[in-house]
C-alpha positions as a Markdown table, in Angstrom:
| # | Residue | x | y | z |
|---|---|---|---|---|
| 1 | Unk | 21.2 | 5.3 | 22.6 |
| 2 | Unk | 21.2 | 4.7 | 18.3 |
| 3 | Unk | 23.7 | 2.3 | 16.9 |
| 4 | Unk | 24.7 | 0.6 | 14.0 |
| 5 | Unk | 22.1 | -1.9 | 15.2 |
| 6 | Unk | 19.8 | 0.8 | 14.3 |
| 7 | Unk | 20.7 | 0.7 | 11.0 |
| 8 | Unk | 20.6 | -3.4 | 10.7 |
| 9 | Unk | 23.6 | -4.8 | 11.8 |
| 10 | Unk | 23.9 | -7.2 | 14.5 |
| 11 | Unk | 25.4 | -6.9 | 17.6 |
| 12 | Unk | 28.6 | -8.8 | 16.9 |
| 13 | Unk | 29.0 | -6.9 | 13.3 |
| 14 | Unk | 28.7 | -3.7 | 15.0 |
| 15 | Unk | 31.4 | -4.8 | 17.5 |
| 16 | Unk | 33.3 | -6.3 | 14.7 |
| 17 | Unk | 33.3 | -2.9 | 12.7 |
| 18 | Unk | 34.1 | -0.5 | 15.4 |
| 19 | Unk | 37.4 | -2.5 | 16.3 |
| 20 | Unk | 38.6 | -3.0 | 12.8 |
| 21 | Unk | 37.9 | 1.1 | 12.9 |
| 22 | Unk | 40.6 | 1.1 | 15.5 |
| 23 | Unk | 42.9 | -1.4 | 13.9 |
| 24 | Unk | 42.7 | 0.2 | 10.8 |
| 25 | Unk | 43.3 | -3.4 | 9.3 |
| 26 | Unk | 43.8 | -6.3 | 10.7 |
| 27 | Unk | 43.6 | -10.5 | 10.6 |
| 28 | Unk | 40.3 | -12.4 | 11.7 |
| 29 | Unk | 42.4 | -12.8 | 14.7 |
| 30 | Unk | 43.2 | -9.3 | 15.5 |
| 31 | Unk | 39.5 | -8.0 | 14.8 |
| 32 | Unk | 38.2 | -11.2 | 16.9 |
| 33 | Unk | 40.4 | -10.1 | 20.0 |
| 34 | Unk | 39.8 | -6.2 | 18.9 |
| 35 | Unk | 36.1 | -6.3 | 19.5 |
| 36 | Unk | 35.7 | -9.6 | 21.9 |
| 37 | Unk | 33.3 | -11.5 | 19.2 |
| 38 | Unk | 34.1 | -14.8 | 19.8 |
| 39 | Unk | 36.9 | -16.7 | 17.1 |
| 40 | Unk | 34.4 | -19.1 | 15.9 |
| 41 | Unk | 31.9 | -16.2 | 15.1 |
| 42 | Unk | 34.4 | -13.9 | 13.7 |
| 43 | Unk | 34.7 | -15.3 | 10.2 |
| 44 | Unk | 30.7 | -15.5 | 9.4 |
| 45 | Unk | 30.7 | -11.5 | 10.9 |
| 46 | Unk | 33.1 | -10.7 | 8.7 |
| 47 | Unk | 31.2 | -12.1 | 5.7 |
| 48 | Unk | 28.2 | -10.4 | 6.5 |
| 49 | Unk | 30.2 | -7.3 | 6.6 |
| 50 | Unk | 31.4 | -7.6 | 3.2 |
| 51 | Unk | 28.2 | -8.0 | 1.8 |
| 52 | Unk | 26.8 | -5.2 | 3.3 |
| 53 | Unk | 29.5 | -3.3 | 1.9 |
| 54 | Unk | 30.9 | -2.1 | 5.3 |
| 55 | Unk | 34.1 | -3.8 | 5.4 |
| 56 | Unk | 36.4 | -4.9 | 2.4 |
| 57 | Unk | 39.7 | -7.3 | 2.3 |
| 58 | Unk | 43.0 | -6.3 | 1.5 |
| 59 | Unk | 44.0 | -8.6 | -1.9 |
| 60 | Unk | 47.0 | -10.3 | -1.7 |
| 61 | Unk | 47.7 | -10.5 | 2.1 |
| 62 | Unk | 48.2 | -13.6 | 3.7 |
| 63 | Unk | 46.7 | -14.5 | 6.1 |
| 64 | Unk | 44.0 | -12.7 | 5.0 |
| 65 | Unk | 43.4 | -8.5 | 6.0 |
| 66 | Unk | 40.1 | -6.8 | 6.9 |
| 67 | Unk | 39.6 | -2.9 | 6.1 |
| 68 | Unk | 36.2 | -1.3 | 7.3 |
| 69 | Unk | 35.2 | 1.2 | 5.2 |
| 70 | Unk | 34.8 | 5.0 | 6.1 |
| 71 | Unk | 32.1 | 5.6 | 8.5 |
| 72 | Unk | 30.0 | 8.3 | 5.9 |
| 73 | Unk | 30.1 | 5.5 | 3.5 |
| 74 | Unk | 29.5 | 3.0 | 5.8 |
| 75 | Unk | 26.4 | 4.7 | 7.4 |
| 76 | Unk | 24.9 | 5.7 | 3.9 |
| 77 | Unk | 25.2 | 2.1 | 2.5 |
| 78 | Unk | 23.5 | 0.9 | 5.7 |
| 79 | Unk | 20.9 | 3.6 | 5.3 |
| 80 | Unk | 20.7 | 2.7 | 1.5 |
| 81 | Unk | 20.0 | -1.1 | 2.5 |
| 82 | Unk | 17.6 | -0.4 | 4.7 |
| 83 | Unk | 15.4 | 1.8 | 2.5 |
| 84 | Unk | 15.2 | -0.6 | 0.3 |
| 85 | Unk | 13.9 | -3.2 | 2.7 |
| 86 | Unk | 11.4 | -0.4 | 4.1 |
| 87 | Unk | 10.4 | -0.2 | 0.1 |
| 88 | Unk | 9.7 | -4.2 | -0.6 |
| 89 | Unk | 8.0 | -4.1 | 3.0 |
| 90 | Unk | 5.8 | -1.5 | 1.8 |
| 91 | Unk | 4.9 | -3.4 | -1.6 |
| 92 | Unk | 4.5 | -6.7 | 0.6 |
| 93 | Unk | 1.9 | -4.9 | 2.4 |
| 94 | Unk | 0.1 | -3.1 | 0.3 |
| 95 | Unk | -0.4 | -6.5 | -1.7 |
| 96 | Unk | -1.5 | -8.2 | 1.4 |
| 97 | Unk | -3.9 | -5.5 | 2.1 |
| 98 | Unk | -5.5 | -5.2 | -1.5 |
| 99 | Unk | -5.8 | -9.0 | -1.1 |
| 100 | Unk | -7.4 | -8.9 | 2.7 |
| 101 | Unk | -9.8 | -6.1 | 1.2 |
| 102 | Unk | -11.1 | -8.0 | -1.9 |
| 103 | Unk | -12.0 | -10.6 | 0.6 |
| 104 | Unk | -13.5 | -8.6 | 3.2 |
| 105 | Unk | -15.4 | -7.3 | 0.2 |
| 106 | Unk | -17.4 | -10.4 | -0.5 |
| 107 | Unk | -18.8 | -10.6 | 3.2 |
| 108 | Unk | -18.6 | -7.3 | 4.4 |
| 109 | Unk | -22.5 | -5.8 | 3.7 |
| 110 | Unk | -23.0 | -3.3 | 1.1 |
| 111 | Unk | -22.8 | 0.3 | 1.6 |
| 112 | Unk | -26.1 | 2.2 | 1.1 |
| 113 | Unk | -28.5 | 4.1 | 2.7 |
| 114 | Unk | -32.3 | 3.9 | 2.8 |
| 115 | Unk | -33.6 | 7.6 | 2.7 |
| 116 | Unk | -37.8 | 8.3 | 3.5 |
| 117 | Unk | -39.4 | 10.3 | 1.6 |
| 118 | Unk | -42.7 | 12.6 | 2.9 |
| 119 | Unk | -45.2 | 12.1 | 0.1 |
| 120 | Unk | -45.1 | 15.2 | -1.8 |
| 121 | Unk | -44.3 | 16.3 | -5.8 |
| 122 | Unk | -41.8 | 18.9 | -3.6 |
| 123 | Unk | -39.8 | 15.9 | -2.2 |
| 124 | Unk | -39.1 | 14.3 | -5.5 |
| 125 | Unk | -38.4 | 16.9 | -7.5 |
| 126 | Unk | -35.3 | 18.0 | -5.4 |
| 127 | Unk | -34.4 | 14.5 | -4.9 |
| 128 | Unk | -33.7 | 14.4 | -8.7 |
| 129 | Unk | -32.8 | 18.0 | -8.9 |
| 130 | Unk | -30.0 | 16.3 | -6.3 |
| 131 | Unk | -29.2 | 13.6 | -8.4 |
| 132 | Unk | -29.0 | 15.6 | -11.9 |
| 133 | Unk | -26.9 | 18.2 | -10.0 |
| 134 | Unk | -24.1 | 15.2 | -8.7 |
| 135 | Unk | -23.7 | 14.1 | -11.8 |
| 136 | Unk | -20.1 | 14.7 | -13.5 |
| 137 | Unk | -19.4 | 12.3 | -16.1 |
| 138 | Unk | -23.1 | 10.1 | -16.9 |
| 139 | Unk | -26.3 | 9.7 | -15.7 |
| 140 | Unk | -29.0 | 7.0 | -16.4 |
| 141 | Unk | -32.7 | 7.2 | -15.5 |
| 142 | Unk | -35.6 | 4.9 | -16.2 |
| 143 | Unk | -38.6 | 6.0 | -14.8 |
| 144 | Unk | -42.0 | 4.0 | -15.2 |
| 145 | Unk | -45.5 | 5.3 | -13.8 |
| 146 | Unk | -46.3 | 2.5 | -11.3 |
| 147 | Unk | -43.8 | 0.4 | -8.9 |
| 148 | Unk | -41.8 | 3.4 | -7.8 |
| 149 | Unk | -42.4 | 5.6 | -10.5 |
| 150 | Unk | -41.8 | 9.3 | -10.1 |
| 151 | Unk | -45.5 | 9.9 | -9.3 |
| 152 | Unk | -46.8 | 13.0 | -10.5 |
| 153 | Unk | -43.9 | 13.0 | -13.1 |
| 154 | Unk | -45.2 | 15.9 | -15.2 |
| 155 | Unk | -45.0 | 18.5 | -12.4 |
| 156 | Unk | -41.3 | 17.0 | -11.0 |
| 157 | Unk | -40.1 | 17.0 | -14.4 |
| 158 | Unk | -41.3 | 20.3 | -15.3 |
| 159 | Unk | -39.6 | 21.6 | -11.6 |
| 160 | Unk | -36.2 | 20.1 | -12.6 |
| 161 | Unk | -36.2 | 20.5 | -16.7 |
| 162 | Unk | -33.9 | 23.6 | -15.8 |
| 163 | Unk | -32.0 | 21.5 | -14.3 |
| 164 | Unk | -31.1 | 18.5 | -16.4 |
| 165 | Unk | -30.5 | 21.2 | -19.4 |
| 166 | Unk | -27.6 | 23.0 | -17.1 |
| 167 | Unk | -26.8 | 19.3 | -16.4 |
| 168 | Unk | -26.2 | 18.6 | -20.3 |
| 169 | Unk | -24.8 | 22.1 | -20.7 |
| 170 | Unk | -21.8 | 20.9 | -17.9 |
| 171 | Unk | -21.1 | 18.0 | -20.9 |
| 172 | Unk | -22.8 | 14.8 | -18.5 |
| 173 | Unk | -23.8 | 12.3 | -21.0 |
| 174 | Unk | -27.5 | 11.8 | -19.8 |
| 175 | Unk | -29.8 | 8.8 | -21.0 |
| 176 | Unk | -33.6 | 8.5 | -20.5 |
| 177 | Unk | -35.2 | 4.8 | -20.6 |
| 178 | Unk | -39.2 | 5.3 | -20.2 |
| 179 | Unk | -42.0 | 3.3 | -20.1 |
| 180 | Unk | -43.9 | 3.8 | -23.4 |
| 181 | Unk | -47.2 | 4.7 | -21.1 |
| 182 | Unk | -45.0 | 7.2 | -19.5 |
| 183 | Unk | -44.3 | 8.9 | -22.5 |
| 184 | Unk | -47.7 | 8.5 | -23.8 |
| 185 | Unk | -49.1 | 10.2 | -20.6 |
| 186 | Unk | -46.9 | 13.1 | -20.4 |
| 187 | Unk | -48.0 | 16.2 | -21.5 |
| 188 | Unk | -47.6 | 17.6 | -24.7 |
| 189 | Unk | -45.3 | 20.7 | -23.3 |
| 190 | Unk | -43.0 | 18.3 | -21.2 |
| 191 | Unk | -42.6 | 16.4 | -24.9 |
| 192 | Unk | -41.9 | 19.3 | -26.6 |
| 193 | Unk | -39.1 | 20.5 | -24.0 |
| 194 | Unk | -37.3 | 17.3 | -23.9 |
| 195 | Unk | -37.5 | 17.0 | -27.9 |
| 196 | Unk | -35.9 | 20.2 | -27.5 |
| 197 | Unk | -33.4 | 19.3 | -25.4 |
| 198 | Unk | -32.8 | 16.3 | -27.9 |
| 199 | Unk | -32.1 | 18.2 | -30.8 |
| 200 | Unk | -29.3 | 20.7 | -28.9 |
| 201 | Unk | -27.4 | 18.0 | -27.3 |
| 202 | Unk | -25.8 | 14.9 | -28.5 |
| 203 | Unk | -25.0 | 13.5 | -25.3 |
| 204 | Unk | -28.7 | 13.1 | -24.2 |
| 205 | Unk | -31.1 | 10.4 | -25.8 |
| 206 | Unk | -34.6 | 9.7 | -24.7 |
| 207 | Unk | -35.8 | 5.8 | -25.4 |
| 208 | Unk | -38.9 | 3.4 | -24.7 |
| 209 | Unk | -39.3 | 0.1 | -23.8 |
| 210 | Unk | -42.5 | -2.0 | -22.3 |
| 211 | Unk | -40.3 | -4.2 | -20.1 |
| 212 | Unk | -39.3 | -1.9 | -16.9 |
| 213 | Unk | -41.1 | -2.6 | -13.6 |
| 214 | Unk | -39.1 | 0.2 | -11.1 |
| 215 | Unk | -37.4 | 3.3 | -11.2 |
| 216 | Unk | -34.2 | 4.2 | -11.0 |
| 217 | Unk | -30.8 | 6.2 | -11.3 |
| 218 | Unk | -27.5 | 5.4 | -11.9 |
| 219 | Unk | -24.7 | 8.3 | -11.7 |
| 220 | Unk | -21.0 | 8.0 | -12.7 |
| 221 | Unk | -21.9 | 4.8 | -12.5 |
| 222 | Unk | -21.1 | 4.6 | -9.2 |
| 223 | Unk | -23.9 | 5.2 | -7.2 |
| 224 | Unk | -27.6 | 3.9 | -8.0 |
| 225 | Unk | -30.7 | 5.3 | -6.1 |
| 226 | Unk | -34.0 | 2.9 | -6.0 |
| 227 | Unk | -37.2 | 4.4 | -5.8 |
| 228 | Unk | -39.2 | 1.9 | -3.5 |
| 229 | Unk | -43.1 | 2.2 | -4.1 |
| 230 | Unk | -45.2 | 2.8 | -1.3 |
| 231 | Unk | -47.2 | -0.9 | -1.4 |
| 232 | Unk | -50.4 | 0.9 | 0.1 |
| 233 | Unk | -50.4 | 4.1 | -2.0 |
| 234 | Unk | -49.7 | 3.5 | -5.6 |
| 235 | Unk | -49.5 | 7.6 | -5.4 |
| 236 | Unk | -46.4 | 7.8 | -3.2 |
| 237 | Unk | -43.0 | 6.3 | -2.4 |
| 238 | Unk | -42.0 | 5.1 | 1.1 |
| 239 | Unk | -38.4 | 6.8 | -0.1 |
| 240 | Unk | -35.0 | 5.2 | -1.9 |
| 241 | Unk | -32.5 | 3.4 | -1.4 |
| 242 | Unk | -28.9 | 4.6 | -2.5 |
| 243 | Unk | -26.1 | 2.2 | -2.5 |
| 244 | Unk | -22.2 | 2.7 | -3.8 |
| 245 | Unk | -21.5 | -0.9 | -3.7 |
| 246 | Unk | -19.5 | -1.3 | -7.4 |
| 247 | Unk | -21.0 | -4.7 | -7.6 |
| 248 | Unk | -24.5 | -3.9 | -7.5 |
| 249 | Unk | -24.3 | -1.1 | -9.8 |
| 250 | Unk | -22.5 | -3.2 | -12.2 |
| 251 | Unk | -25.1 | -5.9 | -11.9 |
| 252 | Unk | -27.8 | -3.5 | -12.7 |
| 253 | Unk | -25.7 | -1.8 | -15.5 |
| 254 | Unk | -25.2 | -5.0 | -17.4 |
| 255 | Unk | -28.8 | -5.9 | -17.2 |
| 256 | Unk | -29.6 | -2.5 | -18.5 |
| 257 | Unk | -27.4 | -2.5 | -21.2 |
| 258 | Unk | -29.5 | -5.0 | -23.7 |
| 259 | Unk | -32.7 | -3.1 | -22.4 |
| 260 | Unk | -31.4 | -0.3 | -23.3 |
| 261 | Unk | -30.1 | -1.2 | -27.1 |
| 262 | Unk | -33.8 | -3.1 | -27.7 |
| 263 | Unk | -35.8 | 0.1 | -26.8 |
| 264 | Unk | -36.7 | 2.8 | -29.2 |
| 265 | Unk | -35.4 | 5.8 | -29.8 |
| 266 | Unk | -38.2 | 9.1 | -30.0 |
């Protein structure tokens, strides 16, 4: 059965309040003998009362005279009270839990997955056909012909050069670091498509550097995929790894960034 208790009185206030209801008004005394709380309680019940707003005192009766307040009022501040408690709770505990997370966050293992690849042009290109097409806001690249290079790069980047232009097209700011033997190596119709590409959209730029030993992605800067070279086959990759982990992408962002502002522009 609810009661009063429900709402966060005591036992005693609630006895306290439902005999002054019957008094109407009345001394400590009355209420204490009204409701059966005990004489030495009654005064500290009837405090709490008045600050919960339930019950008021009559001014300038002596000895002093206790009114509870109507029951709709009564109920509704209780109700009031409460919510508020049920508010700071839920700000207590949402702090406490962005706290226990951060924690949990430096030992917990990172999230990412390790994804084979079967040797083949074929696999590649929709891998990065995959990775242009999640895009929303950036995407990074670097791409470097030996230690997990895109092997075979002028046919993959010939299957997906559809792709990155509808990429550009959907307004993803899209920036190419290469090796300079990449770019030397690629063939002269590849060049001519992405200098193409170049001169239509501001949001993509194509640089070189001689210091970049892997390949990689970077999307939304949330997500990073590592091409992981095949240590037996420099013609092939065992597959990638893909992790979400906001720390490691960072990591990897910051040490591009310099890289990427001491390479050269084509």
């Amino acid at each position: 059965m609810t009661s009063l208790r429900d709402l966060g009185l005591s036992s005693y206030e609630e006895k306290a309040y439902r005999g002054l209801l019957t008094l109407g008004s009345g001394t400590a005394e009355e209420i204490s003998e009204a409701s059966d709380v005990p004489m030495g309680r009654i005064y500290d019940v009837l405090s709490s009362l008045e600050s919960q707003n339930v019950v008021r005192r009559q001014p300038g009766r002596h000895p002093r005279t206790y009114v509870a307040v109507e029951p709709d009022r009564a109920v509704d501040r209780l109700l009031t009270a409460r919510s508020r408690d049920l508010q700071r709770q839920q700000t207590q505990y949402e702090t406490v839990a962005a706290e226990v997370l951060a924690q949990l966050e430096t030992i917990a293992p990172m999230e990412g997955h390790f994804w084979p690849a079967t040797v083949g042009q074929d696999e590649i290109a929709d891998l990065l056909a995959d990775r242009l097409d999640a895009a929303t806001e950036n995407l990074v690249i670097t791409a470097t012909t030996t230690a997990g290079g895109l092997f075979g790069f002028e046919e993959v980047y010939a299957r997906t050069i559809n792709r990155l232009a509808d990429t550009l097209k959907r307004g993803v700011s899209v920036r190419f670091l290469f090796t300079d033997r990449l770019v030397e190596e690629m063939p002269d119709s590849l060049v001519a498509e992405l200098d193409r590409l170049l001169d239509v959209h501001e949001d993509f730029e194509l640089r070189t550097t001689a210091t970049l030993y892997n390949t990689y992605d970077v999307v939304d800067e949330k997500n990073i995929c590592v091409y992981v070279a095949n240590p037996f086959n420099q013609n092939s990759i065992l597959g990638t790894v893909q992790v979400n982990d906001k720390s490691m992408v960072q990591s990897v962002q910051d040490q591009w960034q310099p890289q990427w502002k001491s390479a050269t522009g084509i």
